[in-house]
C-alpha positions as CSV (number, residue, x, y, z in Angstrom):
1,X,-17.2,25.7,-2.3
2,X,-14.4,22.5,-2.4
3,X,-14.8,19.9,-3.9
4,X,-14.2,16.2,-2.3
5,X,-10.4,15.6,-3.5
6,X,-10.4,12.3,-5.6
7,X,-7.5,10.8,-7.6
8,X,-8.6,9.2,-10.9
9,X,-11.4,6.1,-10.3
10,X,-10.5,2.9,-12.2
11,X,-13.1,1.0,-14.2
12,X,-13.4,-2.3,-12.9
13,X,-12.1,-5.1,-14.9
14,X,-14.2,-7.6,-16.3
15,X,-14.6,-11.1,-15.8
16,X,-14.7,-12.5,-19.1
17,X,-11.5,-10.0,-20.9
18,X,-8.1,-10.4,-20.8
19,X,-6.0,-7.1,-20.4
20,X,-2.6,-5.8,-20.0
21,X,-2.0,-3.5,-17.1
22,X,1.0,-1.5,-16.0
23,X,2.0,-0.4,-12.3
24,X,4.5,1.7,-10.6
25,X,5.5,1.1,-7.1
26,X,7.0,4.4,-5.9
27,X,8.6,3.9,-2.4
28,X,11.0,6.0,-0.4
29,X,14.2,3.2,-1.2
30,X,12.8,2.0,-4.3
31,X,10.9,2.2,-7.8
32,X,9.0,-0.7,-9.2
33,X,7.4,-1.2,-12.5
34,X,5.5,-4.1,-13.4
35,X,4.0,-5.0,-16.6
36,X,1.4,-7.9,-16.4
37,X,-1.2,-9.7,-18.9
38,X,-4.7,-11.0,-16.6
39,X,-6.9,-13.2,-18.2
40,X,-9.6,-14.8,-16.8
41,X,-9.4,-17.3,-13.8
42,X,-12.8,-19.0,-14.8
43,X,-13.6,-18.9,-10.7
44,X,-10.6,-20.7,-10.0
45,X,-8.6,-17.9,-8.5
46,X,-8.8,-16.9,-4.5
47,X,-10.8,-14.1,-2.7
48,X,-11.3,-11.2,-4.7
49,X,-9.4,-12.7,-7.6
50,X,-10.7,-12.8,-11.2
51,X,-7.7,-13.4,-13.3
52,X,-4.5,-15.2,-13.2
53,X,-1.6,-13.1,-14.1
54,X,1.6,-13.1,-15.8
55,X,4.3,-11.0,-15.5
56,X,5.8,-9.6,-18.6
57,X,8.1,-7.1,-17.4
58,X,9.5,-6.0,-14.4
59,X,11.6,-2.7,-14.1
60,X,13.2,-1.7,-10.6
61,X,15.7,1.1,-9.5
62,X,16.6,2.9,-6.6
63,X,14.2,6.0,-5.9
64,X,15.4,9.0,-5.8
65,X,13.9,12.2,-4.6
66,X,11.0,10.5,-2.2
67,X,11.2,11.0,1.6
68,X,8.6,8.8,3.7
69,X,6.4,7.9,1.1
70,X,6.1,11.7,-0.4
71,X,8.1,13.6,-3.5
72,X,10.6,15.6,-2.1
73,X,12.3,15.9,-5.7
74,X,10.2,16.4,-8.7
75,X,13.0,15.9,-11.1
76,X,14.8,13.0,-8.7
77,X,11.8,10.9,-8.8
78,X,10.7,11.3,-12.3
79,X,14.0,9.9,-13.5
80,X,13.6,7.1,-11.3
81,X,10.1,6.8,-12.6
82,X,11.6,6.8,-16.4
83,X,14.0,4.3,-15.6
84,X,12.3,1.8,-14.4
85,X,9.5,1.5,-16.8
86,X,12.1,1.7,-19.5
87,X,13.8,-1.2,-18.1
88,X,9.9,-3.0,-18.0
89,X,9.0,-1.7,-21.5
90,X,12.2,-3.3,-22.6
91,X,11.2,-6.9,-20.8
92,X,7.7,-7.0,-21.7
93,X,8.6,-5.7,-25.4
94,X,5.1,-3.5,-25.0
95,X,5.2,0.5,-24.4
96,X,3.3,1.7,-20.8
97,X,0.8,4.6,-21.5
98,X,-1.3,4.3,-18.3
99,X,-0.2,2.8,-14.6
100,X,-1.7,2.2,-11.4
101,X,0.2,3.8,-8.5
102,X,0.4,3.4,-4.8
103,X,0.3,6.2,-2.1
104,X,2.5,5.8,1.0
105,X,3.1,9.1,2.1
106,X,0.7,12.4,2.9
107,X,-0.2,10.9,6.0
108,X,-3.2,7.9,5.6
109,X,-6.4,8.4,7.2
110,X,-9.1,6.3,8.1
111,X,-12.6,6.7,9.0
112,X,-16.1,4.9,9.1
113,X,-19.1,6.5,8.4
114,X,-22.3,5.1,8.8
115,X,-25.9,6.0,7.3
116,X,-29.4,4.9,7.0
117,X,-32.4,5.0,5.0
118,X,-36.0,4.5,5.4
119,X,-37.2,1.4,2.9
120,X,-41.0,1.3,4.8
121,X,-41.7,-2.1,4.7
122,X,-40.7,-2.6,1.0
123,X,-37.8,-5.5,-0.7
124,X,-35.0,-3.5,-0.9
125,X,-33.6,-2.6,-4.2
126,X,-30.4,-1.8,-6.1
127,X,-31.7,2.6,-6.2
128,X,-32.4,2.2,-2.3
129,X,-28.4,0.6,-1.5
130,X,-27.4,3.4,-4.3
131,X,-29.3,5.9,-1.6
132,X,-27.8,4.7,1.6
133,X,-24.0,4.3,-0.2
134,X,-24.3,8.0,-1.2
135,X,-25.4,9.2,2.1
136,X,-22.1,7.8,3.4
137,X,-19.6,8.9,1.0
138,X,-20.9,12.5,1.4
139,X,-19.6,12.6,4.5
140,X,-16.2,11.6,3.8
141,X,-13.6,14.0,1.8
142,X,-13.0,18.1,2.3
143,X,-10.5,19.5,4.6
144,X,-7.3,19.3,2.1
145,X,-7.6,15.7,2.1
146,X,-7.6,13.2,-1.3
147,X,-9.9,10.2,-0.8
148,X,-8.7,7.0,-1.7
149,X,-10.9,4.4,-1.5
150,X,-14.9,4.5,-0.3
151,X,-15.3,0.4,1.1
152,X,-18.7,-0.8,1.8
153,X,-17.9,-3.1,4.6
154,X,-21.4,-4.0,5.4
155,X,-25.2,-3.6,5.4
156,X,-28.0,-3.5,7.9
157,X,-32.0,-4.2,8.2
158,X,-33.4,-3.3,11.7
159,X,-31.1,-5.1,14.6
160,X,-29.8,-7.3,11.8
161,X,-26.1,-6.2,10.9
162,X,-23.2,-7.9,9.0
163,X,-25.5,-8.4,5.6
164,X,-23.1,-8.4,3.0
165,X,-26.0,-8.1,0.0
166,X,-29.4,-6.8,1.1
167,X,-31.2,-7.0,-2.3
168,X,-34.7,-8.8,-2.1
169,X,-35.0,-8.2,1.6
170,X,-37.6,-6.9,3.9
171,X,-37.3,-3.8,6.6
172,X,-38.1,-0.7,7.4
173,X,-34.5,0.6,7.6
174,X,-31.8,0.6,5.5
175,X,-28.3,0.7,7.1
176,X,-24.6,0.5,5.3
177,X,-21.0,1.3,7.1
178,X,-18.1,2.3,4.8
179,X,-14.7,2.7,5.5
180,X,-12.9,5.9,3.4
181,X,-9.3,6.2,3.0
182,X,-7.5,9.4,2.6
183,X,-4.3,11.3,2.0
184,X,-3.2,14.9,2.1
185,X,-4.7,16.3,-1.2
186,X,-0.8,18.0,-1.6
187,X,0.8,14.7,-1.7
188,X,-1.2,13.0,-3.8
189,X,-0.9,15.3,-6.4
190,X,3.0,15.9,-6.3
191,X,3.0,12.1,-6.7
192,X,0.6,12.1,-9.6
193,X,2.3,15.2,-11.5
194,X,5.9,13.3,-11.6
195,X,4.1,10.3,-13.0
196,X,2.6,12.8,-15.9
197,X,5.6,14.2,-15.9
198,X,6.5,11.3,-18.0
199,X,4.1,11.0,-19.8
200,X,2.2,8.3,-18.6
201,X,-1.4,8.7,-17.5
202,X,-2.4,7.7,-14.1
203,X,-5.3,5.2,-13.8
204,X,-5.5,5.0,-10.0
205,X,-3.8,5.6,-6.7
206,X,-3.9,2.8,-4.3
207,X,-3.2,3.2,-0.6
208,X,0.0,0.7,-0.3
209,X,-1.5,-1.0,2.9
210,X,-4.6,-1.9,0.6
211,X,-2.3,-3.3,-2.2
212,X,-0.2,-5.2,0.1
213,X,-3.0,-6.8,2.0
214,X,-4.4,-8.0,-1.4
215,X,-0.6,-9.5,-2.2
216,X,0.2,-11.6,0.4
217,X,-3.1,-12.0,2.9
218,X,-4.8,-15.5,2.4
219,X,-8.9,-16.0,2.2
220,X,-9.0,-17.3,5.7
221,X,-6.9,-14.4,7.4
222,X,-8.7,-11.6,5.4
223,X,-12.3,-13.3,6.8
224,X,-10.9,-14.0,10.4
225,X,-9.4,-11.0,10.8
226,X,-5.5,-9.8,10.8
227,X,-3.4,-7.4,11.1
228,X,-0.9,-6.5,8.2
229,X,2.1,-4.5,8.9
230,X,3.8,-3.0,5.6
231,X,7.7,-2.2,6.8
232,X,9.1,-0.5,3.6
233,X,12.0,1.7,3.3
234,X,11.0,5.1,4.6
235,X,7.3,4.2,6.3
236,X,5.7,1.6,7.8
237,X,2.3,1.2,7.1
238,X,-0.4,-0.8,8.9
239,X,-3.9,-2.0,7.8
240,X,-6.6,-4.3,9.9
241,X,-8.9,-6.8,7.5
242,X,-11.5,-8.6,9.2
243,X,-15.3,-10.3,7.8
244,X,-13.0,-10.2,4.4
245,X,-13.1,-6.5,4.6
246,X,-10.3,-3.5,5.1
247,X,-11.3,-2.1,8.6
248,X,-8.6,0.5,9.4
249,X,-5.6,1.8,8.0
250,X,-2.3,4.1,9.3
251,X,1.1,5.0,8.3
252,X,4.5,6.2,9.9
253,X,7.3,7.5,8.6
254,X,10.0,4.9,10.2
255,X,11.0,2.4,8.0
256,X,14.0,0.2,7.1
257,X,16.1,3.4,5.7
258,X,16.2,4.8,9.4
259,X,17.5,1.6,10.9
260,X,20.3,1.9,8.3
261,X,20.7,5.8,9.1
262,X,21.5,4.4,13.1
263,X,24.0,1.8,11.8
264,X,25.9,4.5,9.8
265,X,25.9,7.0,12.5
266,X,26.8,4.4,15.0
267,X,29.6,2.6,13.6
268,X,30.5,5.9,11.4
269,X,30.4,4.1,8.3
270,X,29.1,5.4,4.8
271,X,25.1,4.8,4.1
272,X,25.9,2.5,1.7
273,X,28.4,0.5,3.6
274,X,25.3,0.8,6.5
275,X,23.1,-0.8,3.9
276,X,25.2,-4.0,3.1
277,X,25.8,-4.8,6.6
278,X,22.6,-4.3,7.3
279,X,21.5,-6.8,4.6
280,X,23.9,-9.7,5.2
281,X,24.5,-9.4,8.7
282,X,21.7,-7.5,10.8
283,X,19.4,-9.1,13.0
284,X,16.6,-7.9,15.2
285,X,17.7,-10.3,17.9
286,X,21.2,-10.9,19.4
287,X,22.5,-14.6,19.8
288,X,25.7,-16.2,22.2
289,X,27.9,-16.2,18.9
290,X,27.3,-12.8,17.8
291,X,30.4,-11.4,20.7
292,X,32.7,-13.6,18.9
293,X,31.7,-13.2,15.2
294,X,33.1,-10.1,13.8
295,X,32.3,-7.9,10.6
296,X,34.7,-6.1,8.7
297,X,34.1,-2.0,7.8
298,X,35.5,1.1,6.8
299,X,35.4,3.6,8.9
300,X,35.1,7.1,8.3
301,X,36.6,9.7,10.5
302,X,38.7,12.9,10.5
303,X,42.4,11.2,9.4
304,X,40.4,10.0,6.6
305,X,39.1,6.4,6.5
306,X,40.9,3.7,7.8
307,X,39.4,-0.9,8.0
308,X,38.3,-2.0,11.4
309,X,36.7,-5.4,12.5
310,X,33.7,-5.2,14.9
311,X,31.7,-7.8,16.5
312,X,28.1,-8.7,15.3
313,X,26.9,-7.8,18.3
314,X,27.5,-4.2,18.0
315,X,25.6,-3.9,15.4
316,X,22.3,-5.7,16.5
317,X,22.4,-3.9,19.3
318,X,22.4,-1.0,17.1
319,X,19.5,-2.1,15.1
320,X,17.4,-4.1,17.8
321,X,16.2,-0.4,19.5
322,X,15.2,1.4,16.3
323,X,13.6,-2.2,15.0
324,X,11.4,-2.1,18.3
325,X,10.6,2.0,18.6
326,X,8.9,1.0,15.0
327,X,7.0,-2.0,16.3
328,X,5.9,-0.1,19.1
329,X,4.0,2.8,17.6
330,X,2.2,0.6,15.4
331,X,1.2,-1.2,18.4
332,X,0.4,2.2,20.3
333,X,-1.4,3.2,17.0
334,X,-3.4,-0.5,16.5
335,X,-4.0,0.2,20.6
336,X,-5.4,3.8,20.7
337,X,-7.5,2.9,17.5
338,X,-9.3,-0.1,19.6
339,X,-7.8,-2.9,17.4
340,X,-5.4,-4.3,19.7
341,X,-7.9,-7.5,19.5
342,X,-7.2,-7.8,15.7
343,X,-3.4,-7.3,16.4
344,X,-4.0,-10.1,19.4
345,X,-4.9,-12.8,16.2
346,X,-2.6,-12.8,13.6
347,X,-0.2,-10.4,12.5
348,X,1.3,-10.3,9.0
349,X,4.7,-8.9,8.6
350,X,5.7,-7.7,4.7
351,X,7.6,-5.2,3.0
352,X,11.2,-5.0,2.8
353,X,12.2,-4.3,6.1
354,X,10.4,-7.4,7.3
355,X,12.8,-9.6,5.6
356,X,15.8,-8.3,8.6
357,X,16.3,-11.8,10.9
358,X,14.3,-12.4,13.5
359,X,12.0,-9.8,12.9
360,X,8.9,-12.4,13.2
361,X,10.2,-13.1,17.0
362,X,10.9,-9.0,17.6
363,X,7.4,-8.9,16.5
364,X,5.8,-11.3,18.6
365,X,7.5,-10.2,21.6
366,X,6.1,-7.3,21.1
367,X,3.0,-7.6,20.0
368,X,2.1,-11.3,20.7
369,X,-0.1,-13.5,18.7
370,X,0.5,-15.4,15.7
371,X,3.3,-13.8,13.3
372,X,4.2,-14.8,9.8
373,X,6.5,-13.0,6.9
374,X,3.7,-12.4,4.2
375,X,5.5,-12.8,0.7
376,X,3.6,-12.3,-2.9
377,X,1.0,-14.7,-3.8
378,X,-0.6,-15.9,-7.3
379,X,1.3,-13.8,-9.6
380,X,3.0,-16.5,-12.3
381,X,6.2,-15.1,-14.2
382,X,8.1,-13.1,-11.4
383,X,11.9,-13.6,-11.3
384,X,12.8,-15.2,-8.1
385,X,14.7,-12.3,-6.3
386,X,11.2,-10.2,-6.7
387,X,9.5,-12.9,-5.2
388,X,10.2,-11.1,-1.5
389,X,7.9,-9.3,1.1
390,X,9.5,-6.0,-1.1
391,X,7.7,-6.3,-3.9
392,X,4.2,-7.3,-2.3
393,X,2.9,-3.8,-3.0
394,X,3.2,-3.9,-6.0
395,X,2.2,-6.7,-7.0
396,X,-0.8,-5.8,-5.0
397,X,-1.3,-3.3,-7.4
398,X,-1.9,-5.6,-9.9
399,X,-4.9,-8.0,-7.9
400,X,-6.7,-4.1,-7.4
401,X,-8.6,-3.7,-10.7
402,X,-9.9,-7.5,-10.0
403,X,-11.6,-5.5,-6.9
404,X,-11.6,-2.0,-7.8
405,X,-15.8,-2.3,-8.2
406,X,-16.7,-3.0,-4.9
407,X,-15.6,0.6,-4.0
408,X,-19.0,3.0,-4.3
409,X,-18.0,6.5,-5.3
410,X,-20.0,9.8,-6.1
411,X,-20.5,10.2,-10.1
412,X,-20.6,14.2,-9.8
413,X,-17.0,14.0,-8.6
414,X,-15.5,11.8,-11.2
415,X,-13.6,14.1,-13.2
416,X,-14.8,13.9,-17.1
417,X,-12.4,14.7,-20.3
418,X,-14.7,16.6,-23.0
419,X,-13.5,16.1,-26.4
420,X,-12.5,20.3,-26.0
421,X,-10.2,20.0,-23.3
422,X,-6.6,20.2,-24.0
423,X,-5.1,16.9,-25.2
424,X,-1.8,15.5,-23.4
425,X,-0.1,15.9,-20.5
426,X,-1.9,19.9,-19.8
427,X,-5.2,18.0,-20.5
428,X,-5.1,15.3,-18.2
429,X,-3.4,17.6,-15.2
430,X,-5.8,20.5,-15.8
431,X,-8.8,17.4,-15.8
432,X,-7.0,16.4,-12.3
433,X,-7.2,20.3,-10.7
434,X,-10.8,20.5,-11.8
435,X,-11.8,17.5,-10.4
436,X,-9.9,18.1,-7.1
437,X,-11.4,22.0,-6.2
């Protein structure tokens, strides 16, 4: 029989400790490490916040060996792994033994199970929520697939739904609704091997739409409901929050680093020449100016390369359809999912594709209803060019152990280390297959 797949659970972090925590952002263009200290907000932080935090160190370098959010490369991405915590380690003057990482690739799932119990007239009680929460995680999991994150979203007691804590009440029948999210089993554990691989240990895998929606969504946006749209380099990811809770989640594998694919191909430039003019000259939207405004590249072709001068304009035009394929399948997927009422509300653009100009306005053509660039939020110490939609993932990573214990997972599948196991980097991977089958 197969086991329900589970990455490594994190303990949550308590309110009254301070800690140091370590997380790696591994995306498709780039790898960031971030070493922070949390102590203890004393309840003046936001939703879901416990502790205030401080960046220590920050390491980032360009990823290597990743394609859409998955390792393509085991040896690629570990170095880009080794280089950026070295370059944190260095910063923050501490040495990283343990990280939180995000999972973008292996195609993300969601799903929402529901489940009741029978309480018979009694107050319910913290064994009787334990019951229903169980009955709804068993039926997540199986089928090759890793399981994320298990979100109770909400309780019930007869006809009466939306109960967030359903201790001391009275009913007959106990209802909860949780929302699982998943990964291909495969892809989460390629990822987690080229972190061992350097042996660091692995304290958690965090779906990236979760982290980023932590990072840069306000109290009021996560209660009334929006829609946050992660654009990194080689997937887009999107994830619905509504009643303070993650609702959905999906992923597709366009991002930024195919727009700057097009605009080498187009112009017959070199990727990185596609990059730069990308980054100080692309827009999502053309303007009268852009015919007469002209950008000066190199092109390549078969007498060798030779300087030419093009206008603007060729270039958005260039960028503008790829830009709008990407906003419309998330707008298909939102649609097809029944959420295009949520995407109707408020819509959160982040990520590092986001920051392209007038990508708010491609957006809201689009997809209409209120659009905003979502940037990082509450994190004290970050250097100002890492204070961008890029690095809102990450930093996301570091608000998650504030909320890792609302998730309700089963014991029996938490992978234990007995003191007879194999110590070190065979231990903790031979601990991860065992837990997984």
């Amino acid at each position: 029989m197969t086991h329900q797949v589970m990455p490594p659970r994190l303990r949550p972090l308590s309110e009254r400790k301070s800690a140091i925590l370590s997380v790696l952002d591994i995306g498709t263009s780039k790898v960031v490490c971030l070493i922070a200290r949390l102590a203890p907000a004393g309840g003046e932080a936001g939703r879901g916040r416990t502790h205030r935090c401080r960046i220590l160190g920050i390491g980032h370098q360009r990823a290597r060996g990743v394609k859409g959010g998955a390792v393509v490369d085991m040896d690629a991405v570990e170095d880009s792994i080794r280089r950026a915590v070295d370059a944190a380690e260095r910063m923050a003057g501490v040495q990283v033994e343990s990280v939180i990482i995000n999972g973008t690739g292996g195609r993300l799932g969601s799903q929402l199970f529901e489940a009741k119990t029978p309480i018979a007239g009694r107050a319910v009680g913290q064994t009787d929520i334990h019951r229903v929460l169980e009955a709804c995680t068993a039926r997540g999991g199986g089928g090759g697939r890793a399981v994320l994150h298990s979100l109770p979203i909400g309780f019930s007691i007869g006809e009466v739904r939306q109960i967030e804590d359903p201790r001391g009440m009275i009913g007959d029948e106990l209802g909860a609704q949780m929302h699982v999210l998943s990964c291909d089993a495969a892809a989460a554990r390629n990822l987690m091997l080229a972190v061992e691989r350097c042996h660091l240990r692995v304290d958690a895998m965090v779906a990236t739409p979760y982290a980023a929606g932590l990072s840069v969504l306000a109290d009021d946006e996560a209660e009334l409901g929006a829609t946050l749209i992660d654009m990194g380099g080689g997937a887009t990811t999107v994830s619905v929050f509504a009643g303070g809770a993650l609702t959905y989640v999906d992923g597709i594998a366009l991002g930024g680093n195919h727009v700057t694919t097009d605009v080498a191909r187009g112009l017959s430039i070199r990727l990185a020449d596609a990059e730069r003019l990308k980054t100080l000259y692309g827009a999502c939207l053309a303007t009268a100016s852009d015919e007469r405004e002209t950008v000066s590249v190199t092109q390549v072709g078969e007498d060798g390369e030779h300087p030419a001068h093009l206008p603007k304009a060729q270039l958005i035009s260039i960028i503008r359809p790829r830009v709008e394929e990407i906003l419309e399948v998330v707008r298909d997927r939102l649609k097809g999912a029944g959420f295009q009422a949520h995407a109707g509300r408020r819509i959160v653009l982040t990520g590092g594709a986001a920051q392209l100009a007038g990508m708010p306005e491609a957006a809201k053509r689009i997809m209409s209803g209120q659009i905003r660039v979502g940037r990082p939020v509450g994190v004290q110490g970050m250097p100002e060019a890492a204070k961008s939609p890029a690095f809102a993932a990450a930093v996301g990573l570091l608000v998650y152990p504030q909320v890792s214990g609302n998730e309700h997972f089963r014991p029996s599948r938490i992978p234990n280390a007995p003191a007879q196991e194999a110590p070190g980097y065979i231990g903790r991977v031979g601990r991860w297959l065992k837990g997984s089958f």
